[in-house]
C-alpha positions, 0 to 999 in steps of 0.5 A: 487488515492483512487478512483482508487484504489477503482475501481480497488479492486471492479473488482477484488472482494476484495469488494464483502465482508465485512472487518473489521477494525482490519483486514484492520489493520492486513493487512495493518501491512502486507504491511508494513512487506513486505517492511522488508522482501525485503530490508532484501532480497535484500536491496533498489533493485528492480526488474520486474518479468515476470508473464504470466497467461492465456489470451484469448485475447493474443493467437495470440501476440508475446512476446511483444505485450503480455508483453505490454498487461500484464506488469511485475510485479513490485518488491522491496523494492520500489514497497513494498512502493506502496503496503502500500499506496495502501492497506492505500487508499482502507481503507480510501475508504472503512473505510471513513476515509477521511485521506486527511483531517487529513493529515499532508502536513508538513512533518518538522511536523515529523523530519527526524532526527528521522529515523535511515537512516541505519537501516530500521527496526527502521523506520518501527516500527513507521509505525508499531506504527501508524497502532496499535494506529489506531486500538486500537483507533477503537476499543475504539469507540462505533460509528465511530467519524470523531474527533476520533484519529484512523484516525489521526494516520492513516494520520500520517502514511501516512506522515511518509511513504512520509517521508520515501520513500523521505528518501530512494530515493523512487518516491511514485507516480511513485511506485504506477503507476507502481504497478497499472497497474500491478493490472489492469491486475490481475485475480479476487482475484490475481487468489486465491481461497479466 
């Protein structure tokens, strides 16, 4: 998966530039608020949206052999979920952070009786909790160490949003699916000047 991210952000430019690691955190944060913002919007919903930009190879299909070639996009509370996991891989691409070697495959290692299953918020400040932990740890180093605990608090937070979407009904795997063919079919830089 993360080499799938990696390939894909490379041919829609999000490589063709240096990115710190404080602002990998500080969109990473962001992720994590869009899954706030769409439970606070819609609760667990999701939905597609229809997005047509302008295609050469389209001009002469029907509506459905474009919607075949451009999927709808997926949106909601679960594809937010996919949207972190995705932005945690390219970090871990990008960064060397080799979370696969930190990460906590048992998730008894961080109970459920934790979460407040009503209340999403509580949950998310921890996500919120282990991008900051990570990126005060960073910022502590002189040379990036593979011991150092930035990349512990990074896998944790992989852990917890497993945890996480388990808890909420959430198929992680099939999110990310989804939100990667979506961004198999993105202009370079999603059509953005920056």
């Amino acid at each position: 998966m993360r080499e799938e991210v990696r390939q894909v952000n490379v041919k829609l430019g999000w490589w063709d530039e240096p990115v710190s690691f404080k602002a990998a955190m500080t969109l990473l944060h962001s992720e994590v608020s869009e899954i706030l913002e769409a439970w606070r919007d819609r609760e667990f919903q999701s939905w597609e949206k229809e997005i047509f930009l302008y295609c050469h190879e389209c001009e002469d299909r029907d509506i459905a052999a474009r919607q075949a070639h451009h999927p709808p996009k997926p949106e909601g509370f679960a594809s937010e979920f996919a949207d972190v996991l995705i932005r945690l891989l390219d970090d871990d691409e990008r960064f060397n952070l080799v979370l696969a070697e930190h990460w906590h495959p048992d998730f008894e290692a961080y109970t459920l009786a934790t979460y407040h299953t009503d209340y999403v918020p509580d949950n998310l400040d921890d996500l919120h909790n282990d991008i900051s932990r990570a990126s005060m740890e960073w910022e502590s180093m002189t040379v990036p160490d593979v011991e150092k605990p930035y990349r512990r608090h990074l896998a944790t937070l992989l852990t917890r949003l497993q945890q996480l979407a388990n808890l909420y009904g959430v198929d992680l795997q099939a999110e990310y699916t989804r939100k990667m063919a979506f961004n198999k079919t993105r202009p370079y830089r999603h059509g953005k000047a920056v």
